[in-house]
C-alpha positions in Angstrom: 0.0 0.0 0.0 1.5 3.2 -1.0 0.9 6.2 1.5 1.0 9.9 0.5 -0.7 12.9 -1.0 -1.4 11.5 -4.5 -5.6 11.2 -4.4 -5.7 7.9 -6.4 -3.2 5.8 -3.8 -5.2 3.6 -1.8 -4.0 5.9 1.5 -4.6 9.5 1.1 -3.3 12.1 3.7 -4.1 15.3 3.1 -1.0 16.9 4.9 1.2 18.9 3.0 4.1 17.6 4.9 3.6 14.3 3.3 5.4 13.7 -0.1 2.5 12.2 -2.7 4.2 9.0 -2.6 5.9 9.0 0.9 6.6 5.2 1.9 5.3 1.6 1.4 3.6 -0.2 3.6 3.6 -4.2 3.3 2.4 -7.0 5.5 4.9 -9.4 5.6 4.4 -13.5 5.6 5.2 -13.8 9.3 2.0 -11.5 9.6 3.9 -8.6 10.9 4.4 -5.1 8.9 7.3 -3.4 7.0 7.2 0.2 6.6 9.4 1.7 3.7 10.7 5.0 3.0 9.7 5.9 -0.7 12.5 9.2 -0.9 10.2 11.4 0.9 11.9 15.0 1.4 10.1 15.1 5.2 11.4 11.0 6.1 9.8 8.5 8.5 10.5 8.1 12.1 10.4 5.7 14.5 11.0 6.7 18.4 12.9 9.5 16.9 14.8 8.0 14.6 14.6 8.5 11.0 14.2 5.2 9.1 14.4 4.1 5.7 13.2 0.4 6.0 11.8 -0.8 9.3 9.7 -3.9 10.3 7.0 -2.7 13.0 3.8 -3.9 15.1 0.5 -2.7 14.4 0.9 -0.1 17.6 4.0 1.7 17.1 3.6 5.4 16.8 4.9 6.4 13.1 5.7 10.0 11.8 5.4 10.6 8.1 7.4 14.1 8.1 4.8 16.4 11.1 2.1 13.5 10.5 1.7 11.2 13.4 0.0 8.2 12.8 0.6 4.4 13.6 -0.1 1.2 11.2 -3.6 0.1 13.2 -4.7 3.6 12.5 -3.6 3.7 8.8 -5.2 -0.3 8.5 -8.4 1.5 9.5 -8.5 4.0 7.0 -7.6 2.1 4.3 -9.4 -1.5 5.8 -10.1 -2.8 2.2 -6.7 -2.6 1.0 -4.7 -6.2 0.4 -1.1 -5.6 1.9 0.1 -9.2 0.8 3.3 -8.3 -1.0 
């Protein structure tokens, strides 16, 4: 699932501090997630630290550039997307 700015991407985040195609997210076949950096000018962090590939749970708080938000809240808004990679 591609997150970003772009209106046709299956997660849309109207935040102009998010790049139209920020980062990837995928679901991994363990069942956990993997959240990518697509080149965004603003980056990803996790607990502060910018990341360009990380494997996360559902719960942990994720920045896209100033927009706080975590993977269960991003599954939410987008709840009929397949992340099978």
């Amino acid at each position: 699932m591609i997150i970003g700015r772009m209106g046709q991407q299956p997660m849309h985040i109207a935040d102009a501090n998010v790049d139209p195609q920020h980062a990837v997210l995928r679901k991994t076949a363990e069942g956990v997630y993997q959240i990518e950096d697509n080149d965004s000018t603003k980056g990803i962090f996790i607990f502060g630290m910018r990341i360009k590939r990380k494997t996360v749970k559902a719960e942990t708080p994720i920045l896209l550039g100033t927009f706080r938000t975590s993977v269960q809240q991003l599954l939410q808004d987008a709840s009929s997307v397949d992340l099978s990679a």
